[in-house]
Steps between C-alpha positions, in 0.01 A plus 500: 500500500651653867763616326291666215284676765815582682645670248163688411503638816818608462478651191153713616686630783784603331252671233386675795792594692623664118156675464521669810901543479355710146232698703769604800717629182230668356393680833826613543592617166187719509607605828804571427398766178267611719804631791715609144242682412406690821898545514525691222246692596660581839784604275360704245260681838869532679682648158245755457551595899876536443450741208221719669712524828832584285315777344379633828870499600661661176180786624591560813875483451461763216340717803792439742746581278326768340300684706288759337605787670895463354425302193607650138397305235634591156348352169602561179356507131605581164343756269215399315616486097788517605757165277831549662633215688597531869820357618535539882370716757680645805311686781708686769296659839714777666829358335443122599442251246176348509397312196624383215296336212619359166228426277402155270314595177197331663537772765543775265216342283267552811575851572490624156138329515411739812615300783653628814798331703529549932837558419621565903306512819637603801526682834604888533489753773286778488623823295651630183705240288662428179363291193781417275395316162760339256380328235678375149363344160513522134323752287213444259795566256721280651740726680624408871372750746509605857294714708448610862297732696494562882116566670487689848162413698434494885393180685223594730317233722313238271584309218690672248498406112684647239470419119804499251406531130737434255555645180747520207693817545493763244237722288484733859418195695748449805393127503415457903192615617403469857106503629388447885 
């Protein structure tokens, strides 16, 4: 009989020990989602920091490295109605090369639709200056074509923005237009 009751003892504090081995795991598994979770919150708070302070630098670097009073920002659209398909652009200021864009039919697709490309942006002195526009495509009837126009403005202080419209050439159209 001693060594029934001995090993009833030992069996209820074994039960024990196990039940409360069970709780501690418990406890710390909940504890332990509990820290994941307030991790990931950390993270997504700290992600959302990082994007507002990268947009705050893309601002301010856009106003060091173009301040208003030289910046010339050119943007350029095709005519509305118009169905020939732009190839490639090439903007020259006072002789230099400046841009040069060669167009996706998504892109093309988006400007016959009325949209509008930032096609250069840049820093210029004050004064007169050159606008040279080259652009090439294919007709409505298929035919390869090339056209180019030069624009003379003067850069005073301020932001300067010049738009380029686009056209297919013929029918008294010259195919470039230029608007401030």
């Amino acid at each position: 009989m001693d060594k029934i009751l001995k090993n009833t003892i030992l069996a209820l504090l074994i039960g024990m020990w196990m039940s409360l081995s069970a709780t501690e795991v418990m406890a710390a598994t909940e504890i332990s989602n509990a820290q994941v979770k307030g991790l990931d919150e950390q993270v997504q708070d700290i992600k959302s920091e990082v994007l507002g302070i990268s947009t705050e630098i893309t601002r301010l670097e856009e106003k060091l490295l173009y301040p208003a009073n030289t910046q010339l920002s050119i943007f350029l659209a095709v005519a509305q109605g118009d169905k020939f398909r732009l190839d490639a652009v090439k903007l020259k200021i006072d002789g230099k090369e400046s841009a040069t864009y060669i167009y996706s039919s998504k892109e093309l697709e988006a400007l016959q639709h009325g949209g509008v490309q930032r096609i250069y942006t840049g820093n210029i002195r004050m004064g007169e200056h050159a606008l040279e526009v080259t652009f090439a495509g294919k007709s409505a009837s298929n035919k390869d074509f090339q056209q180019n126009a030069t624009y003379k403005f003067a850069k005073e202080a301020g932001t300067k923005l010049i738009e380029v419209t686009l056209s297919e050439p013929g029918f008294g159209n010259q195919g470039i237009s230029f608007k401030n």
